[in-house]
NULUM-217445 format. One line per 3 residues: their letters; for each residue x, y, z of C-alpha. Coordinates in steps of 0.5 Angstrom, whole numbers, plus 500, padded with zeros to 3 digits. Layout:
REM NULUM-217445
a) X,Y,Z ~ ...
***
This chain:
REM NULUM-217445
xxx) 305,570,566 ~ 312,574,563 ~ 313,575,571
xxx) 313,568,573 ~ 317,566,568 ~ 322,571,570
xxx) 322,569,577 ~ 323,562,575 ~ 329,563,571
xxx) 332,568,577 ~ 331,560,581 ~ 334,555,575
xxx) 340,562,575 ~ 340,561,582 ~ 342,554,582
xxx) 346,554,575 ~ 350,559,580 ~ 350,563,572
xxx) 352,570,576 ~ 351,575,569 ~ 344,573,568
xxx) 343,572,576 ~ 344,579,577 ~ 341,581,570
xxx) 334,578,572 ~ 334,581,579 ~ 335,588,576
xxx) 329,587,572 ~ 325,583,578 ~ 326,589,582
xxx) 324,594,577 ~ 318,590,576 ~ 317,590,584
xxx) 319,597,585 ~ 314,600,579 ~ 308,595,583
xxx) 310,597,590 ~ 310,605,588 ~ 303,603,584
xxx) 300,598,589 ~ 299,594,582 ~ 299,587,580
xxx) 302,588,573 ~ 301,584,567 ~ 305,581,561
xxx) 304,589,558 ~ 307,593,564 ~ 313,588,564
xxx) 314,588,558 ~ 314,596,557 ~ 319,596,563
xxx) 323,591,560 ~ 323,595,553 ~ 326,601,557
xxx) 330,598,560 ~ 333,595,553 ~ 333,602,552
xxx) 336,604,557 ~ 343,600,556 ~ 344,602,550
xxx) 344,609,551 ~ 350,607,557 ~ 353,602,551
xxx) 354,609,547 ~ 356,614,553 ~ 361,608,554
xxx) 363,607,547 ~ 364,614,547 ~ 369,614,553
xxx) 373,608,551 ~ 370,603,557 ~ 368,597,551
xxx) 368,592,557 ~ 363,596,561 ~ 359,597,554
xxx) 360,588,553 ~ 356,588,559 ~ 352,592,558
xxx) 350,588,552 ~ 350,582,555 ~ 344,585,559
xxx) 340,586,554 ~ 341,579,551 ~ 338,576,557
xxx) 332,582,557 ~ 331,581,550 ~ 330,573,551
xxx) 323,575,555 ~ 321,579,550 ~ 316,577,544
xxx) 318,576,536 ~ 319,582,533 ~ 315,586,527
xxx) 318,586,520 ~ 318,593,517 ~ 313,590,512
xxx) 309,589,518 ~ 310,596,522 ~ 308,599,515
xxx) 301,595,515 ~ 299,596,522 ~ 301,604,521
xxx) 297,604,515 ~ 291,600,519 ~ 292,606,524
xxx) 291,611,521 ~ 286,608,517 ~ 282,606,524
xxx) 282,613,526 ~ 280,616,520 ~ 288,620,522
xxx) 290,626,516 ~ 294,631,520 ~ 299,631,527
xxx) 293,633,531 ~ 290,626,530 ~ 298,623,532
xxx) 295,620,539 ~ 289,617,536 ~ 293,612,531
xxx) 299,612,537 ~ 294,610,542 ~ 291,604,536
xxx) 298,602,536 ~ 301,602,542 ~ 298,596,545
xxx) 299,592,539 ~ 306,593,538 ~ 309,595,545
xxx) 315,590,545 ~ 315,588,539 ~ 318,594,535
xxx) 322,600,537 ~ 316,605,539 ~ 321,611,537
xxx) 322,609,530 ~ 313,608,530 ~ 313,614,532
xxx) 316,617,526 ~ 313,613,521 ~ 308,615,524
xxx) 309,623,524 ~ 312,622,517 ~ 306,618,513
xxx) 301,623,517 ~ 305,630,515 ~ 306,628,507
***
């Protein structure tokens, strides 16, 4: 499991006496933790990967305030972070790829206006999450099915 594989690598940072990628993996452990408490669940590879997503996305709307307000070293760290958080996360899609699944979707779901965008959303999400940015899904999405 995702999970476990995270926790071990917190233990060889630990021993490693890596303190960048220490504190970034105890950052993702506790919001793992945080969401399983607040949920009483045990989550899968599916959840924790929906948490390391918003967590990438997190970071980078702080890389752009902060590139923004001229602080380019808290924006290095914070680039760093992600780094680290995208090592657990799967291969991503190519645009090909996207494109076929979308299509598929929509075809699946028998989709041809915005009112059936959470059918082919709810088709997709499971088979992509983590794997491409679901904004830039959505809007294809949103495009194909509006003309």
């Amino acid at each position: 499991m995702l999970k476990q594989r995270i926790q071990d690598d917190v233990k060889a940072a630990m021993k490693a006496k890596d303190k960048a990628r220490l504190a970034t993996l105890r950052l993702v452990t506790a919001a793992i933790k945080q969401r399983e408490v607040d949920e009483r669940i045990e989550l899968d590879d599916v959840q924790v990967l929906a948490i390391l997503e918003k967590m990438i996305k997190q970071r980078r709307d702080s890389i752009a305030q902060y590139e923004r307000a001229g602080r380019s070293e808290l924006a290095a760290q914070e680039l760093a972070e992600i780094e680290i958080i995208q090592e657990y996360m799967p291969e991503g899609l190519s645009d090909d790829e996207i494109f076929v699944m979308v299509d598929a979707a929509i075809a699946d779901a028998g989709a041809n206006s915005m009112k059936d965008m959470g059918k082919v959303m709810g088709q997709l999400k499971p088979k992509i999450q983590g794997r491409a940015d679901m904004g830039q899904v959505s809007a294809l999405v949103k495009q194909k099915l509006t003309g």
